[in-house]
Biotite code that builds the C-alpha atoms (Angstrom):
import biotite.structure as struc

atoms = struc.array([
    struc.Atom([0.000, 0.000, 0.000], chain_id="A", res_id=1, res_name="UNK", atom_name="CA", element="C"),
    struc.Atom([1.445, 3.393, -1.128], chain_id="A", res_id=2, res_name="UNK", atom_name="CA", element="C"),
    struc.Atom([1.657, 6.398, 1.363], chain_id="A", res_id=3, res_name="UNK", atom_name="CA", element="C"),
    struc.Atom([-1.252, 8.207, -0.232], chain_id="A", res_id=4, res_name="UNK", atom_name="CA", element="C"),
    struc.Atom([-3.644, 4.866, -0.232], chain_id="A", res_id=5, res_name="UNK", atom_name="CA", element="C"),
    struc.Atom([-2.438, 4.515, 3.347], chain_id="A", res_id=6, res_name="UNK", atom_name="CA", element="C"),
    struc.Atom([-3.427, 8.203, 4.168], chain_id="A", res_id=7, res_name="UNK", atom_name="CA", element="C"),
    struc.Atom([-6.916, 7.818, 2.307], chain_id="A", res_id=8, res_name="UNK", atom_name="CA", element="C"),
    struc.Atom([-7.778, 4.877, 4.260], chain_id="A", res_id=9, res_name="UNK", atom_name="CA", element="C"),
    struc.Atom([-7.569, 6.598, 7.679], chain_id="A", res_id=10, res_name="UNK", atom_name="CA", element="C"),
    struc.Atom([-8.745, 9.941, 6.213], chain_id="A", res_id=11, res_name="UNK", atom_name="CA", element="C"),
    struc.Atom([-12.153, 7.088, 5.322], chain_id="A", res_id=12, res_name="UNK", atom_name="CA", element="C"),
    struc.Atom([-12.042, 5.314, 8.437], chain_id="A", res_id=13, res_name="UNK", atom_name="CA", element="C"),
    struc.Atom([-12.027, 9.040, 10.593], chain_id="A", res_id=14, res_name="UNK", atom_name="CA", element="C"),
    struc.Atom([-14.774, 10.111, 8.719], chain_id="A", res_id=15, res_name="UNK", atom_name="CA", element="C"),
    struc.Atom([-17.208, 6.879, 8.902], chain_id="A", res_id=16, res_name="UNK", atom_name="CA", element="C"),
    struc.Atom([-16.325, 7.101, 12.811], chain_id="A", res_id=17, res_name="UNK", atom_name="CA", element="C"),
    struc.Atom([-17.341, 10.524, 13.052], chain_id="A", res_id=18, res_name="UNK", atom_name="CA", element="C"),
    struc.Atom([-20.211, 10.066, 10.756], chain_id="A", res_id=19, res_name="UNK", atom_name="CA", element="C"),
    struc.Atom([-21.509, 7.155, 13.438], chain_id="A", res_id=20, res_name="UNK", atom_name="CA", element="C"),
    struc.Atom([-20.929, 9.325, 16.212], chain_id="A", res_id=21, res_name="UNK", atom_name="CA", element="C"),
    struc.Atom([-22.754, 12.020, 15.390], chain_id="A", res_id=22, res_name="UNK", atom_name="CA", element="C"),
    struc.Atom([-25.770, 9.918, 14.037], chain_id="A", res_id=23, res_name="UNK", atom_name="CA", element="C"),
    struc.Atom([-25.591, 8.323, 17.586], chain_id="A", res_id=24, res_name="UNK", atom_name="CA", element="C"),
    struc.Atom([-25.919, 11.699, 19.119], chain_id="A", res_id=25, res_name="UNK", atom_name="CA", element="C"),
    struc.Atom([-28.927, 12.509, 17.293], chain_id="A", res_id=26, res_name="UNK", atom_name="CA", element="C"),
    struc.Atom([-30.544, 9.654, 17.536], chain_id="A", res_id=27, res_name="UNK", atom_name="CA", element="C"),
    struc.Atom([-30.144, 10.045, 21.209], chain_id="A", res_id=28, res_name="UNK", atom_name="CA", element="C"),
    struc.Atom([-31.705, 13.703, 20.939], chain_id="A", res_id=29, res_name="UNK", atom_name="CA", element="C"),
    struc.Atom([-34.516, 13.812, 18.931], chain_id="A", res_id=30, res_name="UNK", atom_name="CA", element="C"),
    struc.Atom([-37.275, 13.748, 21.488], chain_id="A", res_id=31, res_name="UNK", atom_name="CA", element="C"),
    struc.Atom([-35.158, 16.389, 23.623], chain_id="A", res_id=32, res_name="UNK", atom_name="CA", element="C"),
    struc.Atom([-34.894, 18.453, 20.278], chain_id="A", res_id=33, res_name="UNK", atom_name="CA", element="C"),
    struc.Atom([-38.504, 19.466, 20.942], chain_id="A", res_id=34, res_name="UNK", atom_name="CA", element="C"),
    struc.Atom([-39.005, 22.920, 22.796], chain_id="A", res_id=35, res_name="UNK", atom_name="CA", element="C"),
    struc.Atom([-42.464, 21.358, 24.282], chain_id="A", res_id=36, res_name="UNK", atom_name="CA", element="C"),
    struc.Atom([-44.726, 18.734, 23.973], chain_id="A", res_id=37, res_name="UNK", atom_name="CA", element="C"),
    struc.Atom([-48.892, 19.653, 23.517], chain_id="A", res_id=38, res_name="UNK", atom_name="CA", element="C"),
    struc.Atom([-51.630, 17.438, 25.048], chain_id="A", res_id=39, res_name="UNK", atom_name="CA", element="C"),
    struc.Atom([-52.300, 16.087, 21.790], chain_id="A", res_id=40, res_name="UNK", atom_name="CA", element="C"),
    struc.Atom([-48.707, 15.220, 21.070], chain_id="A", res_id=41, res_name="UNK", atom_name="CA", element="C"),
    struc.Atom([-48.437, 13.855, 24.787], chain_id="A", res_id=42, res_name="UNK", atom_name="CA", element="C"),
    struc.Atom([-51.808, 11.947, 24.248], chain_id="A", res_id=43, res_name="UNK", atom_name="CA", element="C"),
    struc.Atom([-50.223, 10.404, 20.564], chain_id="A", res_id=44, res_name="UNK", atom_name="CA", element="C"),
    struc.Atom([-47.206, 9.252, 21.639], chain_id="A", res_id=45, res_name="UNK", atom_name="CA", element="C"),
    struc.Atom([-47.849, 7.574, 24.701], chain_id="A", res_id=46, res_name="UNK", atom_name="CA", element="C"),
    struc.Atom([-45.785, 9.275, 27.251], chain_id="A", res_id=47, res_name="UNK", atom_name="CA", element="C"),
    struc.Atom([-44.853, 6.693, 29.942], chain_id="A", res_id=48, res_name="UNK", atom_name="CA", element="C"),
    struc.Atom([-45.319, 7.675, 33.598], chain_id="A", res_id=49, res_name="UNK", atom_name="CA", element="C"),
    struc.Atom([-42.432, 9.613, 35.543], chain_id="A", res_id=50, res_name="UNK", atom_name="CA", element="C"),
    struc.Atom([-40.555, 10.088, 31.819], chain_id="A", res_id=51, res_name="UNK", atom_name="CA", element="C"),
    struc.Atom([-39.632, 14.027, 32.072], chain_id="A", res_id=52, res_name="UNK", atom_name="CA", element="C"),
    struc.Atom([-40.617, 16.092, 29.317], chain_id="A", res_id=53, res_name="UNK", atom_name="CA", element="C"),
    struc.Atom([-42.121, 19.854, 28.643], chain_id="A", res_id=54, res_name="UNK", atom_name="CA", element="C"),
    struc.Atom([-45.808, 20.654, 28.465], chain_id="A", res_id=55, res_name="UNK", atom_name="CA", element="C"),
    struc.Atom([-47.085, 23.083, 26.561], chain_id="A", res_id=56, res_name="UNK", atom_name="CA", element="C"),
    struc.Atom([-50.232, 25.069, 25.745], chain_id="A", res_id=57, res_name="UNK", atom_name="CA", element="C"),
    struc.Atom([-53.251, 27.129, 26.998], chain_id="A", res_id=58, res_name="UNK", atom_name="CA", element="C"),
    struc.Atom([-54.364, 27.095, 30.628], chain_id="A", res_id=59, res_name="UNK", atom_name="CA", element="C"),
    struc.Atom([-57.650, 26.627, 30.594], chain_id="A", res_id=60, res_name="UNK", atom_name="CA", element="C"),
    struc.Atom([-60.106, 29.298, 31.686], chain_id="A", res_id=61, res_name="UNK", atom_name="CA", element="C"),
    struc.Atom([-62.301, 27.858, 34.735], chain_id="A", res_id=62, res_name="UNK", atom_name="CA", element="C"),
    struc.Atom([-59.839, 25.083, 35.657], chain_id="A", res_id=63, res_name="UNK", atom_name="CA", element="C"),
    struc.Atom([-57.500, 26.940, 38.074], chain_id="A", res_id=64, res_name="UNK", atom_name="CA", element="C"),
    struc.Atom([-57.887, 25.548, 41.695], chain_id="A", res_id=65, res_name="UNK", atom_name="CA", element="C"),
    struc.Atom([-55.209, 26.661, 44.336], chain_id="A", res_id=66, res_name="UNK", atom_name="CA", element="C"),
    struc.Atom([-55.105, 24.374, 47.504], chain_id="A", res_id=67, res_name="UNK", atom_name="CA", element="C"),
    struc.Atom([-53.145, 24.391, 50.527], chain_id="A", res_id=68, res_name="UNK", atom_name="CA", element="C"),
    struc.Atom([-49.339, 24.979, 51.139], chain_id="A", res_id=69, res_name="UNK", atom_name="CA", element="C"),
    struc.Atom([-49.177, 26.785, 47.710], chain_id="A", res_id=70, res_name="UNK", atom_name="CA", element="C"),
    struc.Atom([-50.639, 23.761, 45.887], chain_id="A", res_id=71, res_name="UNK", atom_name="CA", element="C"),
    struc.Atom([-52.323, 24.501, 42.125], chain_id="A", res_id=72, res_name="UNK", atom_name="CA", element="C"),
    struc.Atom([-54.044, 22.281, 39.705], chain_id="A", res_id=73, res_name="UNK", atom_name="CA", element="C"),
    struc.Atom([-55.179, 23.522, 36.013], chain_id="A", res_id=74, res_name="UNK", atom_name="CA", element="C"),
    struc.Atom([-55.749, 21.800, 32.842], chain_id="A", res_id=75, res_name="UNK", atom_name="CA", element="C"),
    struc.Atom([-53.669, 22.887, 29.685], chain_id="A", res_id=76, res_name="UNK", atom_name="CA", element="C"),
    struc.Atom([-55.149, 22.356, 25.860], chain_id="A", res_id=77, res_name="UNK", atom_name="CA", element="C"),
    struc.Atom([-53.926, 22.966, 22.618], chain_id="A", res_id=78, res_name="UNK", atom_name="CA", element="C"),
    struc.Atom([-57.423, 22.456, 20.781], chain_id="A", res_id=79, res_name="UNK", atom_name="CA", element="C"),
    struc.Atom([-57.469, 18.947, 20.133], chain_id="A", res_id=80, res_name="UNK", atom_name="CA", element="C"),
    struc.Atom([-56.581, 17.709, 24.279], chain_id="A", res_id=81, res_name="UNK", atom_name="CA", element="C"),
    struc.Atom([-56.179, 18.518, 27.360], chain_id="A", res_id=82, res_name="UNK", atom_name="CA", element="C"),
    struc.Atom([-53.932, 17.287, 30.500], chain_id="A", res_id=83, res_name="UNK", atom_name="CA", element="C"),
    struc.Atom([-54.680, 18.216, 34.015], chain_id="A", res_id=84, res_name="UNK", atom_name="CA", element="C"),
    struc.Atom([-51.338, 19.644, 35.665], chain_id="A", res_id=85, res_name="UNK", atom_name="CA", element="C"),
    struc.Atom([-50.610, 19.752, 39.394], chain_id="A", res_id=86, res_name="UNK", atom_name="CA", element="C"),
    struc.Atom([-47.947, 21.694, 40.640], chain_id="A", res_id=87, res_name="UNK", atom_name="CA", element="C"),
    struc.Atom([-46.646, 23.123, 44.006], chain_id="A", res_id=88, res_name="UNK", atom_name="CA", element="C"),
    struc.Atom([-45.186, 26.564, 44.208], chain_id="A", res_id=89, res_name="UNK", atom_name="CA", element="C"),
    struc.Atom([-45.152, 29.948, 43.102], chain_id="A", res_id=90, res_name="UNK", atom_name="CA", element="C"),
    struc.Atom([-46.571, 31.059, 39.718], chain_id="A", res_id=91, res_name="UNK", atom_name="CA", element="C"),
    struc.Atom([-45.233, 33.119, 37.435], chain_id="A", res_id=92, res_name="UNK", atom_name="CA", element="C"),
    struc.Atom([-46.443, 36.593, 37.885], chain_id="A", res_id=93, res_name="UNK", atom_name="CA", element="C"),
    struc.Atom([-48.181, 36.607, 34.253], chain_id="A", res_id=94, res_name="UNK", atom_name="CA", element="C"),
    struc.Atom([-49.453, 32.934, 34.284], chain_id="A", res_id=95, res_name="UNK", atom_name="CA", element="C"),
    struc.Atom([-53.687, 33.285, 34.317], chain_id="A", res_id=96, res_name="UNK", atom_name="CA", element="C"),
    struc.Atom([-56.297, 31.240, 32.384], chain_id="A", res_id=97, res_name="UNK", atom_name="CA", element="C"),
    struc.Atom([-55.948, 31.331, 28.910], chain_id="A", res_id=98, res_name="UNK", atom_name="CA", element="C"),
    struc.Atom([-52.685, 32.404, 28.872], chain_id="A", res_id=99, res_name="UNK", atom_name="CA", element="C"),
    struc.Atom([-49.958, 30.154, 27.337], chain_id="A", res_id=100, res_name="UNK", atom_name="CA", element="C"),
    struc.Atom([-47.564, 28.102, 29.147], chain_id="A", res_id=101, res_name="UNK", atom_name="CA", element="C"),
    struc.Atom([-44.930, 25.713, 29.156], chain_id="A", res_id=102, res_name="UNK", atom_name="CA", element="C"),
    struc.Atom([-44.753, 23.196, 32.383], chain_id="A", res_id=103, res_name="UNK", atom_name="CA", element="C"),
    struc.Atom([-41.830, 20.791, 33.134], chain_id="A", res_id=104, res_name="UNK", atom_name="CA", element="C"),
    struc.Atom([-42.184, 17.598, 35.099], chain_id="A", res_id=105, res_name="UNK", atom_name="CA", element="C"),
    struc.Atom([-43.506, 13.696, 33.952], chain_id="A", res_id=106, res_name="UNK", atom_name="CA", element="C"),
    struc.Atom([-46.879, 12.178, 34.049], chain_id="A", res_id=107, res_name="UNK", atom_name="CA", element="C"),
    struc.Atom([-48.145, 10.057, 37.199], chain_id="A", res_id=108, res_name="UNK", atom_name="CA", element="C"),
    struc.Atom([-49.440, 6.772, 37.130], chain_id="A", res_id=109, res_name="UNK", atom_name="CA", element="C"),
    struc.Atom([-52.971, 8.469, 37.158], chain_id="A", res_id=110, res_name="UNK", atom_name="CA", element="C"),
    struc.Atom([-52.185, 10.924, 33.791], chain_id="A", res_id=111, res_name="UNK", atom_name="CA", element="C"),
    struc.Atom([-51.756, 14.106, 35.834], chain_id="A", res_id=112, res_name="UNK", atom_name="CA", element="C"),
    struc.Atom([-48.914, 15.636, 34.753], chain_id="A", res_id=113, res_name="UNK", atom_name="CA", element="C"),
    struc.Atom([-46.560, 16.706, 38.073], chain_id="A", res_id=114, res_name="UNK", atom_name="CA", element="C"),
    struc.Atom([-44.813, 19.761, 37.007], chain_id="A", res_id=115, res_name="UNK", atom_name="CA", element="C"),
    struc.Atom([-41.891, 21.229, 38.833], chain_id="A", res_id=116, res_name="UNK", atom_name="CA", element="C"),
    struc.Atom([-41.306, 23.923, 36.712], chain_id="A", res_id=117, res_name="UNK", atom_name="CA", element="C"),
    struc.Atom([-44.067, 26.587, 35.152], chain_id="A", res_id=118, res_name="UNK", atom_name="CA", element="C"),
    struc.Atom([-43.146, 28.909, 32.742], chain_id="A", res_id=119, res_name="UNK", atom_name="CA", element="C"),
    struc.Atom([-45.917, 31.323, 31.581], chain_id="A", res_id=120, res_name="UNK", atom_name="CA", element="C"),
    struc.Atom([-45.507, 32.826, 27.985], chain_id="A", res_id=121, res_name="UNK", atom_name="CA", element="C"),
    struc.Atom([-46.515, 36.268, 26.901], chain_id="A", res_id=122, res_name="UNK", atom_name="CA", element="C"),
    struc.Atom([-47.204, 37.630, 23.500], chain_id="A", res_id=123, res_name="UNK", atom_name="CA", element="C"),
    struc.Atom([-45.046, 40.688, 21.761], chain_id="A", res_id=124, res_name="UNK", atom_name="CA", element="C"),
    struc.Atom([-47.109, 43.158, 22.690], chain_id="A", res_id=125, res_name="UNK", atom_name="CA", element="C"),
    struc.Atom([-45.931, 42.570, 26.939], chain_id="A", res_id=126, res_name="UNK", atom_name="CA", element="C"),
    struc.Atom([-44.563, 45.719, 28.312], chain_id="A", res_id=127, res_name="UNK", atom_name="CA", element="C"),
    struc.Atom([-43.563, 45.333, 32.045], chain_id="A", res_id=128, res_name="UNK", atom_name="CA", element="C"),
    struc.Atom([-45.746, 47.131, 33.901], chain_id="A", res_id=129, res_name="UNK", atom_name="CA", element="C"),
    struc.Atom([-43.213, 49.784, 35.720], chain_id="A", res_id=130, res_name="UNK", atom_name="CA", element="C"),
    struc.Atom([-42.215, 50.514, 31.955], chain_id="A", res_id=131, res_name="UNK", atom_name="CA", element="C"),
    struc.Atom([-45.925, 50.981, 30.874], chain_id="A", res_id=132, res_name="UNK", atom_name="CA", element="C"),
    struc.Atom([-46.696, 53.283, 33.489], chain_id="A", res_id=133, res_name="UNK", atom_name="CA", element="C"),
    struc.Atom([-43.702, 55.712, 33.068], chain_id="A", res_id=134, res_name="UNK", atom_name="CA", element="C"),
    struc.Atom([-45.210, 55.916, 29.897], chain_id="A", res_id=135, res_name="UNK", atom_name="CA", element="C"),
    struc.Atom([-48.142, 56.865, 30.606], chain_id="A", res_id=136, res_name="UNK", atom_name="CA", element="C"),
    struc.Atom([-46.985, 59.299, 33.144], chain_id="A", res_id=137, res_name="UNK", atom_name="CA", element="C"),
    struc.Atom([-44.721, 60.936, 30.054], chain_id="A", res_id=138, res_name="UNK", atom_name="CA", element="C"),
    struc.Atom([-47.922, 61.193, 27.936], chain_id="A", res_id=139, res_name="UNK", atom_name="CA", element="C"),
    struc.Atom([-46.392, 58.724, 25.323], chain_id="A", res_id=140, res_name="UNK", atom_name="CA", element="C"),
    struc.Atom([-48.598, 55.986, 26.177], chain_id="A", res_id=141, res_name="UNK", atom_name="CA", element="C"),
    struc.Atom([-50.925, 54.849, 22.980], chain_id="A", res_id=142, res_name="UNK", atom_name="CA", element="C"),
    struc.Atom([-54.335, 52.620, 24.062], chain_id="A", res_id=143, res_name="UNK", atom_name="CA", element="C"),
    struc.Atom([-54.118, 50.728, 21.149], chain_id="A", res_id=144, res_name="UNK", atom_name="CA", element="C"),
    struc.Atom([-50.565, 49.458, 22.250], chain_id="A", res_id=145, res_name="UNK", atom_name="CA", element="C"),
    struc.Atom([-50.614, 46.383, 19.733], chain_id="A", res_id=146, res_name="UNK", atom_name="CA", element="C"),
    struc.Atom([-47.259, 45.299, 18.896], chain_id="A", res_id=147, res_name="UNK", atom_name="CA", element="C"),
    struc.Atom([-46.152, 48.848, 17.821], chain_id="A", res_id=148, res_name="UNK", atom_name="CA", element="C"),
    struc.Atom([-41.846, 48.614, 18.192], chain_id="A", res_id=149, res_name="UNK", atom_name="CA", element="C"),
    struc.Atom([-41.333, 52.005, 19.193], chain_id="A", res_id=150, res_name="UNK", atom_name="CA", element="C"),
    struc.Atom([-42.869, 55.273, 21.526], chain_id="A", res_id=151, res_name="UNK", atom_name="CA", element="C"),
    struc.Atom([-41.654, 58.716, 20.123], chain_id="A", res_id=152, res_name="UNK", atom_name="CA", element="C"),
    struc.Atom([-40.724, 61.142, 22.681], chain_id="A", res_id=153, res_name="UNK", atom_name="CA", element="C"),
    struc.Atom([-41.617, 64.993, 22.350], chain_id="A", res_id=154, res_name="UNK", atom_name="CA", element="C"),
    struc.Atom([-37.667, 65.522, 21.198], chain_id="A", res_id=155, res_name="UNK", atom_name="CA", element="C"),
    struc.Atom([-38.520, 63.101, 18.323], chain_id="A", res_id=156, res_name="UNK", atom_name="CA", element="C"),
    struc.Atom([-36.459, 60.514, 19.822], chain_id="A", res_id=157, res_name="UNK", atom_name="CA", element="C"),
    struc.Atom([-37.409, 56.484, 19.240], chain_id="A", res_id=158, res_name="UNK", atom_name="CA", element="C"),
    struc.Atom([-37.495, 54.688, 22.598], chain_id="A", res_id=159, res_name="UNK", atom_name="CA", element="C"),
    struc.Atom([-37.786, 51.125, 22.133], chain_id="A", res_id=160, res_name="UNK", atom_name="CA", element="C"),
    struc.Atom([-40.675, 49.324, 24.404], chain_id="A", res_id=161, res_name="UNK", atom_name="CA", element="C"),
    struc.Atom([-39.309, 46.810, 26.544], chain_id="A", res_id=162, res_name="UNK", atom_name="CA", element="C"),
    struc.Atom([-40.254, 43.448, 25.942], chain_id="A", res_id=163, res_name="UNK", atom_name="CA", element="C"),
])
């Protein structure tokens, strides 16, 4: 075997070993790829109990029920199904029915999902509300605030809206 043959070979063999790595890391990933799971997806593939995951959707409106020791149960939907979700701790300060959010935890053996974590998602237009009231104490605040990227100050100056 000649030098260059010789070279080739390994140059071959490093790339088919690299090649099977990285398939073996992405086969490994591909349901952690996912950002969130939705009811339906949850309900479709089966999810076995105490297998963590995210949950994601809309809380439902009417399903909120806080219990003792800072204990909450709420259903969230995406349309097509819905999983009830019990968690114990603080919520987010913009989590409310019908808002969007994204859980973290497994399933039970019952099908209640037993999140640890709750995340609650806002839209564009969110402006914290500090922010919003300066500007409404600066007379730049508009009432049709709807995704609009910029106030402009009495100078003519572009502020951009916190979001």
């Amino acid at each position: 075997m000649t030098r260059k043959q010789r070279r080739m070979t390994i140059i071959g063999g490093s790339l088919a070993v690299l090649a099977l790595a990285a398939a073996l890391v992405l086969n490994a990933l591909r349901d952690s790829i996912v950002f969130f799971s939705t009811p339906t997806m949850v309900a479709e593939k089966h999810v076995a109990p105490g297998k963590r995951f995210r949950l994601g959707g809309l809380v439902q409106p009417g399903s909120l029920q806080r219990g003792d020791n800072l204990a909450v149960t709420f259903e969230v939907a995406d349309g097509g199904a819905k999983l009830p979700v019990a968690y114990k701790g603080i919520l987010p300060d913009l989590f409310r029915e019908g808002q969007g959010v994204v859980a973290e935890g497994a399933l039970d053996a019952h099908g209640v999902f037993k999140a640890d974590t709750v995340l609650a998602k806002h839209d564009e237009t969110y402006m914290p509300k500090d922010v919003a009231d300066a500007l409404k104490k600066q007379g730049h605040w508009k009432d049709d605030y709807a995704g609009k990227p910029a106030a402009t100050t009495a100078q003519g100056n572009s502020q951009g809206a916190v979001r």
